[in-house]
PADO-456103 format. One record per residue (C-alpha): x negated, y, z negated. Coordinates in nm, 2 decimals, padded with zeros to 4 digits. Example, Ala and Ser with C-alpha at 12.3 -4.5 7.8 and 13.67 -1.06 7.14 Angstrom:
2
+--------+--------+--------+
:     c1 :     c2 :     c3 :
+--------+--------+--------+
: -01.23 : -00.45 : -00.78 :
: -01.37 : -00.11 : -00.71 :
+--------+--------+--------+
This chain:
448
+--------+--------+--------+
:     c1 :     c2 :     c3 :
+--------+--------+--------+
:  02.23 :  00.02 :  02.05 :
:  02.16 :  00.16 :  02.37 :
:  01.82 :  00.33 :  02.27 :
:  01.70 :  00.05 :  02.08 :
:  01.76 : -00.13 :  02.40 :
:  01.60 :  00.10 :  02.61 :
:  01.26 :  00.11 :  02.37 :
:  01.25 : -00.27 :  02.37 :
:  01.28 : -00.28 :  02.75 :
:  01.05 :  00.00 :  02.82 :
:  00.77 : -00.15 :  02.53 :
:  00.81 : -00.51 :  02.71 :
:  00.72 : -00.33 :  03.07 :
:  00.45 : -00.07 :  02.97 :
:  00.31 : -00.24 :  02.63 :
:  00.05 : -00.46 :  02.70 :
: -00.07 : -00.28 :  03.04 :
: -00.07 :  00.08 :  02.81 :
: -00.22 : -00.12 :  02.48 :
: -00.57 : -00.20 :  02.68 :
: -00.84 : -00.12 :  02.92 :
: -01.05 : -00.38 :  03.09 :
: -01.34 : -00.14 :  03.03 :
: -01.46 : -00.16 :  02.66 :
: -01.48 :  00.25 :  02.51 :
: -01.83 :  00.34 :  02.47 :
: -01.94 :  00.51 :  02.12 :
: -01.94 :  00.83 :  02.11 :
: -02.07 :  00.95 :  01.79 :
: -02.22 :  00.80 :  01.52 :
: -02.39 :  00.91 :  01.16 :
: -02.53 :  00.74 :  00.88 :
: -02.45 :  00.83 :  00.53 :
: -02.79 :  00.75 :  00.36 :
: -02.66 :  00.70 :  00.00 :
: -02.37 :  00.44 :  00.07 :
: -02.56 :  00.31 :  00.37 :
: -02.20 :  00.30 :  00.53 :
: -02.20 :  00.36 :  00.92 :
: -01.90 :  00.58 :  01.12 :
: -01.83 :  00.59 :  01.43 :
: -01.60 :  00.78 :  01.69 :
: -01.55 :  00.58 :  02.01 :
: -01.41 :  00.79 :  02.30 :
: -01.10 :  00.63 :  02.33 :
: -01.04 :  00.80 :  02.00 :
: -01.11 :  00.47 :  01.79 :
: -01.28 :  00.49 :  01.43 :
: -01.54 :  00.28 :  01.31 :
: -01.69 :  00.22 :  01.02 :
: -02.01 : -00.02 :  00.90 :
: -02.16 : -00.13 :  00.56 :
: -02.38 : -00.43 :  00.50 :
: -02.32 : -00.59 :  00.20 :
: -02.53 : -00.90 :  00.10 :
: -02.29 : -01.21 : -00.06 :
: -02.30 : -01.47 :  00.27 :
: -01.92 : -01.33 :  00.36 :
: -01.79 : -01.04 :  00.59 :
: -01.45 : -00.90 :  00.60 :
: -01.35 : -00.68 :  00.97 :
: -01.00 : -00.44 :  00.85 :
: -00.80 : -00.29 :  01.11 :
: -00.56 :  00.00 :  01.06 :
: -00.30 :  00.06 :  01.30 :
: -00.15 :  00.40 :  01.14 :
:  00.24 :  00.46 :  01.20 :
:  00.40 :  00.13 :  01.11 :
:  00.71 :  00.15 :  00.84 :
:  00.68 :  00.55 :  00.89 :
:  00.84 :  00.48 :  01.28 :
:  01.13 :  00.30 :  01.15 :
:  01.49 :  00.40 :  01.12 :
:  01.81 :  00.23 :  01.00 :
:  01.85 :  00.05 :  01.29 :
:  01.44 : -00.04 :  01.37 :
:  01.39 : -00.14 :  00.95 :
:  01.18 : -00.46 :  00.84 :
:  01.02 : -00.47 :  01.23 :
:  00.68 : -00.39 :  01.07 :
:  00.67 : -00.63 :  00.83 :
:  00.83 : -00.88 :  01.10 :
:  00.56 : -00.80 :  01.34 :
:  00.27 : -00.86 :  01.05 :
:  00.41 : -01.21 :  00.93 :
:  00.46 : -01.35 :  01.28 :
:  00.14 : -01.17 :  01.48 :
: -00.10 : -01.39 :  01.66 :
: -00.22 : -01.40 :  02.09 :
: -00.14 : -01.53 :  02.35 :
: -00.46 : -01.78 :  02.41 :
: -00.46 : -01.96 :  02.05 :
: -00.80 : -01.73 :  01.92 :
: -00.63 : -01.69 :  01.58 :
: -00.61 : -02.05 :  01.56 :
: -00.92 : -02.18 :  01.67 :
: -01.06 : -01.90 :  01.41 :
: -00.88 : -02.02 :  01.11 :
: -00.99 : -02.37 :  01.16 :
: -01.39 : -02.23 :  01.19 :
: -01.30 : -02.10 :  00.82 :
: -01.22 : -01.73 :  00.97 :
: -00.90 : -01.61 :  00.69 :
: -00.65 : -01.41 :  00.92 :
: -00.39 : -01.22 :  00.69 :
: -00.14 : -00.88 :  00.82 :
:  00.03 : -00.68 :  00.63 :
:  00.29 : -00.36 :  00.66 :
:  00.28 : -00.12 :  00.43 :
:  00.49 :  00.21 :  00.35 :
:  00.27 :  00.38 :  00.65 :
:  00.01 :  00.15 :  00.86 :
:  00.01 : -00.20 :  01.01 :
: -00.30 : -00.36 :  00.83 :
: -00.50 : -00.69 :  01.00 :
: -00.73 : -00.82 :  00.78 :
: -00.98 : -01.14 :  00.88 :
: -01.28 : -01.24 :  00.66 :
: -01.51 : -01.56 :  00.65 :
: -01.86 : -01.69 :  00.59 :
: -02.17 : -01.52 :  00.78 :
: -02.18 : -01.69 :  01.09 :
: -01.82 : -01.66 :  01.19 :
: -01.79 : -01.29 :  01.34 :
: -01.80 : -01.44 :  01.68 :
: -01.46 : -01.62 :  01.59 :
: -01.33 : -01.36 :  01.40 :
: -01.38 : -01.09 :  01.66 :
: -01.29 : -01.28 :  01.96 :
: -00.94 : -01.38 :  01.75 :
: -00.92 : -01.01 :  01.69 :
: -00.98 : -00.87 :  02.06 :
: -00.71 : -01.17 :  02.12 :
: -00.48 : -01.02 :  01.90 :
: -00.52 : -00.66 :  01.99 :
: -00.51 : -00.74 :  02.36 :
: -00.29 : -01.03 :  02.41 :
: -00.05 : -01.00 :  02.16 :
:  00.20 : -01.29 :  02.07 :
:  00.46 : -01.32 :  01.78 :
:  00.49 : -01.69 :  01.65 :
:  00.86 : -01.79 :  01.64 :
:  00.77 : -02.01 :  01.40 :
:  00.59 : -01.76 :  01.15 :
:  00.92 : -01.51 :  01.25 :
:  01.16 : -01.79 :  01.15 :
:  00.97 : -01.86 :  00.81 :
:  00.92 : -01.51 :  00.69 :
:  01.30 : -01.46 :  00.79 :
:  01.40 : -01.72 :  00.58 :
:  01.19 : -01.62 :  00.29 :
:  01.33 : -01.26 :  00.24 :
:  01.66 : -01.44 :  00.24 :
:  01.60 : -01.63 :  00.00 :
:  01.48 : -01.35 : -00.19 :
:  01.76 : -01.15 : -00.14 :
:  02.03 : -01.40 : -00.27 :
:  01.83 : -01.52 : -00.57 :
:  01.79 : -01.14 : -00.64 :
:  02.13 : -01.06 : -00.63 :
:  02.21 : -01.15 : -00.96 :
:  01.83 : -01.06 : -01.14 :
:  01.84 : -00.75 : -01.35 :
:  01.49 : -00.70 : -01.25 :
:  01.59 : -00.63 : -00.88 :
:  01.83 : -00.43 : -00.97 :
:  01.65 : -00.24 : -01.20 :
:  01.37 : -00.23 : -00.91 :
:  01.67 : -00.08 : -00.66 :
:  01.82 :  00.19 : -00.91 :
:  01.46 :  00.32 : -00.95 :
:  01.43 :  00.36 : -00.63 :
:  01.77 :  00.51 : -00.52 :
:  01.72 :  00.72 : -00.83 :
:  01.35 :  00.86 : -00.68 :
:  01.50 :  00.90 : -00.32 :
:  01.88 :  01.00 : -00.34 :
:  01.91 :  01.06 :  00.02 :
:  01.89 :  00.68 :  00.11 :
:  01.60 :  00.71 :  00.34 :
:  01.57 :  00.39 :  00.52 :
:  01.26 :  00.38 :  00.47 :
:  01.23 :  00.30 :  00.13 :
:  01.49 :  00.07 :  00.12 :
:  01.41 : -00.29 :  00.21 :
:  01.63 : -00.44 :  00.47 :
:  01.98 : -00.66 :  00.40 :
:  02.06 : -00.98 :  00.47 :
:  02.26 : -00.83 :  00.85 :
:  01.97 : -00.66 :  00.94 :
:  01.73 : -00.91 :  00.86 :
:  01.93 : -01.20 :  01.05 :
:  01.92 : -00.91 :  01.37 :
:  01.55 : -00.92 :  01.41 :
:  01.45 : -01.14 :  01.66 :
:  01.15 : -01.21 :  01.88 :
:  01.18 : -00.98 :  02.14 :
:  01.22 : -00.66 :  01.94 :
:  00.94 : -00.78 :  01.70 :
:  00.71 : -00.85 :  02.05 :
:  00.84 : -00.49 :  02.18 :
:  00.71 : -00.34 :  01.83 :
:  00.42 : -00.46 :  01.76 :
:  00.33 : -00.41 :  02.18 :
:  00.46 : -00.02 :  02.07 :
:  00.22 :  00.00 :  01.78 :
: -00.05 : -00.17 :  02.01 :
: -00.02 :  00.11 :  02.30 :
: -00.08 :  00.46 :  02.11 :
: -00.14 :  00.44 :  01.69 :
: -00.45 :  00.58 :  01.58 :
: -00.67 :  00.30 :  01.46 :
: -00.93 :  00.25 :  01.22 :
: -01.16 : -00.03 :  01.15 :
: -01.42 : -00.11 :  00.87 :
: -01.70 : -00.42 :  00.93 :
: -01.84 : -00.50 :  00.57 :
: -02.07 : -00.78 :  00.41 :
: -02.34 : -01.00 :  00.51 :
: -02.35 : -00.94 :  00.91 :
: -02.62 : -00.75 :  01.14 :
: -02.52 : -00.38 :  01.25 :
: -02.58 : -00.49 :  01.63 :
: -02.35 : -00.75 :  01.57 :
: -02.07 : -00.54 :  01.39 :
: -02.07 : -00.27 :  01.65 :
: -02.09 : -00.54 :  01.97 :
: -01.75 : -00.64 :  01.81 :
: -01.64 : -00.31 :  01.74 :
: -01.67 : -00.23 :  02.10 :
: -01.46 : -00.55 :  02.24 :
: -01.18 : -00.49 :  02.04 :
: -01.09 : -00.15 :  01.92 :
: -01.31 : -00.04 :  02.21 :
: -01.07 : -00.25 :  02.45 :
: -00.76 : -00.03 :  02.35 :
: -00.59 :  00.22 :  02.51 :
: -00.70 :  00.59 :  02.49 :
: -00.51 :  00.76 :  02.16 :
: -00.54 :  01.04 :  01.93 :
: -00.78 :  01.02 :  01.63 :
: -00.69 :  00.93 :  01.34 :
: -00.68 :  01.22 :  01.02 :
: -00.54 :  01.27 :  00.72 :
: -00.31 :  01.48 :  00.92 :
: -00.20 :  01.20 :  01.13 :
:  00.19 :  01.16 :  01.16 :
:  00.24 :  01.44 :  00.91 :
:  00.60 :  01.52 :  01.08 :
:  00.71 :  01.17 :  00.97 :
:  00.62 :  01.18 :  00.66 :
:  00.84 :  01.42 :  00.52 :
:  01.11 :  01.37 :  00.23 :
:  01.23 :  01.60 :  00.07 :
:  01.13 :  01.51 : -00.35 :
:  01.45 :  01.58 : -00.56 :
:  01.46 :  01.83 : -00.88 :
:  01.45 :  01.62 : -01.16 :
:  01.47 :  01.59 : -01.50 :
:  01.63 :  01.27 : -01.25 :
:  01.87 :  00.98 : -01.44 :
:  02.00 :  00.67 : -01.31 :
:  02.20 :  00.42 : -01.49 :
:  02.38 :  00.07 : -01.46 :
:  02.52 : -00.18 : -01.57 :
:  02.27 : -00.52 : -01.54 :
:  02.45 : -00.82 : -01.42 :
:  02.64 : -01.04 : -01.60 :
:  02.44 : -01.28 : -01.85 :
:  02.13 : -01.04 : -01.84 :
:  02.04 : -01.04 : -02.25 :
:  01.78 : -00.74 : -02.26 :
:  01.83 : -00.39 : -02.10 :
:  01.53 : -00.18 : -01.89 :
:  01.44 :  00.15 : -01.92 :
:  01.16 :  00.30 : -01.77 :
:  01.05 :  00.67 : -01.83 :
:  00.80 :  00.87 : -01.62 :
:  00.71 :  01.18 : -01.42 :
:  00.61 :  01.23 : -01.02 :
:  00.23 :  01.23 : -01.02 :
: -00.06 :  01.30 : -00.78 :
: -00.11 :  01.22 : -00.42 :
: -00.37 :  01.02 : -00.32 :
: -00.58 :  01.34 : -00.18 :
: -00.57 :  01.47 : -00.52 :
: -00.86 :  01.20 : -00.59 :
: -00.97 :  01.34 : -00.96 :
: -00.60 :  01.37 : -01.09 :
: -00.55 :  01.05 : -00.96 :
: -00.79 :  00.86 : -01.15 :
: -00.74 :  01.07 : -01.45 :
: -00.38 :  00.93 : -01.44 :
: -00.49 :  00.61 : -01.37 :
: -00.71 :  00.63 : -01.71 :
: -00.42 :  00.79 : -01.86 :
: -00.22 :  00.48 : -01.82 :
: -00.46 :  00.26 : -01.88 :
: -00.47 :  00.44 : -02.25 :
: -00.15 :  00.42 : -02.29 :
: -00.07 :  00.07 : -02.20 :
: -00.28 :  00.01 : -02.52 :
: -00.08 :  00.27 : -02.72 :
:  00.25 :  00.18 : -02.66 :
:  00.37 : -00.14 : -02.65 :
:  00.36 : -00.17 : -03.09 :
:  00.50 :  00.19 : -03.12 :
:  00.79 :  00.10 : -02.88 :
:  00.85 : -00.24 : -03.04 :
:  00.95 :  00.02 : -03.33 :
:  01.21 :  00.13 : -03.16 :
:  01.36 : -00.15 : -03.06 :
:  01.16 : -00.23 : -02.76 :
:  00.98 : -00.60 : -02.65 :
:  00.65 : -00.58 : -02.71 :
:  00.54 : -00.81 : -02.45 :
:  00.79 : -00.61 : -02.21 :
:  00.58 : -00.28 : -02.24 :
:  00.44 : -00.14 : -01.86 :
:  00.22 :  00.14 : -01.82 :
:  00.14 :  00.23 : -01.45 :
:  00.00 :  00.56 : -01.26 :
:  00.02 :  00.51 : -00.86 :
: -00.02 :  00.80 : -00.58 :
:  00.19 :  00.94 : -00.36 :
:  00.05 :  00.76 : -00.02 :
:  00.28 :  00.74 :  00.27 :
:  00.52 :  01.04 :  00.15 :
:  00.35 :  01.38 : -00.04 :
:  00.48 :  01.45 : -00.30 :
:  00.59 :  01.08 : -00.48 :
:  00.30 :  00.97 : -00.72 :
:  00.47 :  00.84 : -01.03 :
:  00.33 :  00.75 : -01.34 :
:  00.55 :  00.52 : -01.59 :
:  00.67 :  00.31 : -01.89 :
:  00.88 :  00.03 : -01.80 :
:  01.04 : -00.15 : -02.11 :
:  01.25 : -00.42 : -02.20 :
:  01.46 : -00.38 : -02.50 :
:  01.74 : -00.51 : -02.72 :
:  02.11 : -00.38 : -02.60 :
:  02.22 : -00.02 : -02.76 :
:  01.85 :  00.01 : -02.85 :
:  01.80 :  00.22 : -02.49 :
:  01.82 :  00.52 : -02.60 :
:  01.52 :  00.49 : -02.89 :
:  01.34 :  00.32 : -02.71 :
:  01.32 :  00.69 : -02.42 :
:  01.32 :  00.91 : -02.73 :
:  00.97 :  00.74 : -02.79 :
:  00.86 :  00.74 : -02.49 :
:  00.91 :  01.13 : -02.43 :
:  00.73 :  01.18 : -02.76 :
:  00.43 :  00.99 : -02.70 :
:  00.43 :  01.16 : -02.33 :
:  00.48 :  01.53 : -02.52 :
:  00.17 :  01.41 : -02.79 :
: -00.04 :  01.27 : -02.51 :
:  00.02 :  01.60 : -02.30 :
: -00.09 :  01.82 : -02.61 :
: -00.39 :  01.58 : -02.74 :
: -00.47 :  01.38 : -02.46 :
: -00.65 :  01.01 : -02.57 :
: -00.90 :  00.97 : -02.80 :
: -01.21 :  00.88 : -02.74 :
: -01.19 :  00.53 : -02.85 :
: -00.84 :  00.46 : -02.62 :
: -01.06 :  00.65 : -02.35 :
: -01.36 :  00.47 : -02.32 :
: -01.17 :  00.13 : -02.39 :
: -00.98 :  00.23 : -02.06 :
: -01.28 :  00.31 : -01.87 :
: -01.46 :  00.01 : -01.95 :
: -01.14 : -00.18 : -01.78 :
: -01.17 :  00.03 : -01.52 :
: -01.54 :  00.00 : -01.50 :
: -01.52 : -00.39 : -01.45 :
: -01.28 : -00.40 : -01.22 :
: -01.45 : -00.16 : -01.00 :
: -01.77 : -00.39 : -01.03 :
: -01.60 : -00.67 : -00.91 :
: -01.45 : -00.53 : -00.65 :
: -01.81 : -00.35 : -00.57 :
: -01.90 : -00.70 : -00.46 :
: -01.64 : -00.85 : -00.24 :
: -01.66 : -00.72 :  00.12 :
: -01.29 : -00.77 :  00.18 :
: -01.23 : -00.48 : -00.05 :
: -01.52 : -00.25 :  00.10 :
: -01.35 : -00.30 :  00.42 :
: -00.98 : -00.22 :  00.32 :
: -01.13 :  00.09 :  00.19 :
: -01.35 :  00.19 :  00.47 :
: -01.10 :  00.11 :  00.72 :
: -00.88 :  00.40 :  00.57 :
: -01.11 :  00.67 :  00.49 :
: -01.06 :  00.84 :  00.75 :
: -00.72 :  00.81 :  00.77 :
: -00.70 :  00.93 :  00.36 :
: -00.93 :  01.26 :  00.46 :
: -01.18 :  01.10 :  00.23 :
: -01.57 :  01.09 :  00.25 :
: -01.82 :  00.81 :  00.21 :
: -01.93 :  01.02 : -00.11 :
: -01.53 :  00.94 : -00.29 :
: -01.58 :  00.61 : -00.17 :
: -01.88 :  00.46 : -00.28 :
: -01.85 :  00.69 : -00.61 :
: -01.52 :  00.52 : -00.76 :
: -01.74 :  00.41 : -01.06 :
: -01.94 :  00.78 : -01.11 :
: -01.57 :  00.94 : -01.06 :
: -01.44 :  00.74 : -01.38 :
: -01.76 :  00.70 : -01.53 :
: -01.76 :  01.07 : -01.57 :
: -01.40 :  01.21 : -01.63 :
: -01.34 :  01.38 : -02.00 :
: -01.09 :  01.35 : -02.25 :
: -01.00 :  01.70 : -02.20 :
: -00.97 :  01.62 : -01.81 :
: -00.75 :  01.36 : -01.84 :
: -00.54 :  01.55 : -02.08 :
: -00.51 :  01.84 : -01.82 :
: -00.40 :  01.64 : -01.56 :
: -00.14 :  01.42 : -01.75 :
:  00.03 :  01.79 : -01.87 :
:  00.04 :  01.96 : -01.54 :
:  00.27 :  01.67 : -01.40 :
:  00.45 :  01.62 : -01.73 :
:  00.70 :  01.86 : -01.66 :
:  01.12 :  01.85 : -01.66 :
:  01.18 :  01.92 : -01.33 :
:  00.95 :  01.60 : -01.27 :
:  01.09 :  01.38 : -01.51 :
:  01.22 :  01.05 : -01.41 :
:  01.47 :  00.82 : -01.64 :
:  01.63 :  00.52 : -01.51 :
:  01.82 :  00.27 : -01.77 :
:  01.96 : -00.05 : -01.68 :
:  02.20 : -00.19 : -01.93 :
:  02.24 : -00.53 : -02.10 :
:  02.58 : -00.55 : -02.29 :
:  02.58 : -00.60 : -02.63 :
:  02.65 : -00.95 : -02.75 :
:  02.97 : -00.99 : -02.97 :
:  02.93 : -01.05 : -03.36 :
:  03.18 : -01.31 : -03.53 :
+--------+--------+--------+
């Protein structure tokens, strides 16, 4: 208690004084990559930069603040996420912006504050005064504090009794066995502990020293973007750039020897038990095993559900997902989640691990390939054109160690993967020592 007192005290006296400088950073370096037409930017406060015009009549600006969740501890938990639902400034900028048409929306995930605000062209000059506002003059809303406090409540009791959540928690404690804090959501206690002041003292913390990042994308001039670039990432205080190396000592977890198994009993009424099957995967530097497990999935989310319904398994209940280890190395999963009749959990694994072990040797064919490409494909398009997402990417390049190349070439990566490719890559991480099962169990329903 007294360390988390003297952080708080110390973040309240030096925060906002260390967090800015009345002098705007100058850039430092800039190039263009030609192909993308996307912009980056070093300022020499250490700030990164990014800019891609993309024609639509919208713009989004993305901030990264790297650190976030990966700073907390037991007794710091759920701070990011507090400081992301109730984050606004001091002078009422955010406001003023959202009623101009300006959407403001922050987020915490497993290892970066994100700040996201996108509108119709003609709005930067709201949207990046509201973001120097928040940057410089932080605030946190009681209001907004109170609201999302009550809402994870709320989730937490209704999901006390929901086999889903607690199929949700015994994958998790089965993928991380030494109870990291960290990916464990805070409990009722520790949410009812957060208050204002330690959220202010957080998010001023964050403010003063994390690397930064920030992508301007759509239909806005590059004098324009940069201007705003300068008054607010420019207004920050000196920090270290941000890299794919960046808090690397905070990252680490040690991943456990599998083949890993947890098992429980689901709560009382619950008619169907889950199982889910999979394997740790690739991390997201591993870009061409990622998206040939992505594709992978994607193939077998067509495959599966009517074989598993064989075995006992819903066929509506069927999940097939591939996602990368981000935040920690080392914890990509890919996975079959099912829902299935009571007693029936054990057929319905058996399956599973055949139709990993066939997949592994044969890999898709090329109908289930090209059928999961085209999904792929036309998600990807859509995505192509909505500057909210060119931003979210480009404002974590960097920060990913990727290149404007990987980034603009998400379609050409899929476009051109092989069978043979994705077959390689599902059967170097379809091992034992990486397998994951987790079963929660329904019981069985008494005959007359």
């Amino acid at each position: 208690m007294r360390e988390r007192l003297r952080w708080v005290f110390v973040a309240l006296v030096c925060g906002v004084s260390a967090a800015w400088a009345q002098e705007p950073a100058r850039v430092s370096e800039i190039s263009l990559h030609a192909p993308s037409g996307v912009w980056s930017a070093w300022l020499d406060n250490g700030a990164r930069a990014h800019y891609a015009h993309r024609a639509g009549g919208r713009f989004a600006v993305t901030v990264t603040l790297a650190g976030g969740e990966l700073y907390e501890t037991a007794q710091t938990r759920g701070l990011s996420a507090a400081a992301a639902a109730a984050w606004s400034d001091a002078r009422g900028a955010r406001s003023k912006a959202e009623r101009q048409g300006v959407m403001v929306e922050a987020r915490a995930t497993g290892d970066a504050i994100v700040l996201t605000l996108t509108g119709s062209s003609g709005r930067e000059a709201e949207a990046f005064d509201a973001l120097r506002a928040m940057l410089t003059e932080p605030r946190i809303d009681a209001g907004a504090l109170a609201s999302w406090r009550s809402a994870e409540l709320i989730v937490h009791q209704e999901r006390a009794g929901d086999s889903q959540a607690a199929f949700q928690r015994l994958v998790s404690e089965t993928l991380h066995p030494e109870r990291d804090p960290r990916t464990l959501p805070p409990g009722p206690e520790r949410l009812r502990a957060i208050d204002e002041v330690e959220t202010r003292a957080w998010l001023e913390a964050r403010l003063a020293d994390s690397p930064v990042e920030l992508a301007v994308a759509g239909e806005v001039a590059r004098e324009t973007a940069f201007d705003g670039i300068v008054e607010t990432v420019g207004r920050l205080a000196a920090r270290g750039r941000i890299g794919r190396g960046t808090h690397d000592d905070l990252r680490r977890i040690e991943r456990p020897r599998g083949p890993l198994e947890g098992k429980a009993r689901a709560p009382s009424g619950t008619k169907d038990s889950l199982v889910m099957r999979g394997f740790f995967g690739a991390d997201l530097e591993s870009l061409d095993d990622v998206r040939a497990l992505h594709l992978s999935a994607e193939a077998l989310s067509e495959r599966l559900p009517a074989v598993l319904k064989e075995a006992g398994a819903d066929e509506g209940g069927v999940r097939v997902g591939a996602a990368p280890g981000v935040e920690h190395p080392g914890f990509g999963l890919v996975w079959v989640a099912a829902s299935c009749a009571p007693g029936s959990e054990g057929r319905v694994l058996q399956r599973i691990d055949r139709e990993f072990d066939a997949f592994a040797r044969s890999g898709p064919a090329a109908t289930e390939l090209e059928a999961a490409r085209a999904r792929l494909l036309r998600l990807i398009e859509r995505q192509s054109a909505d500057p909210a997402a060119w931003s979210a990417r480009l404002a974590q390049m960097t920060y990913r160690g990727h290149t404007p190349d990987q980034v603009a070439g998400v379609a050409e990566g899929y476009s051109t993967i092989t069978a043979e490719r994705v077959r390689d890559a599902f059967a170097r991480h379809h091992t034992a020592e990486g397998a994951v099962r987790v079963v929660v169990r329904a019981e069985e329903e008494e005959r007359e």
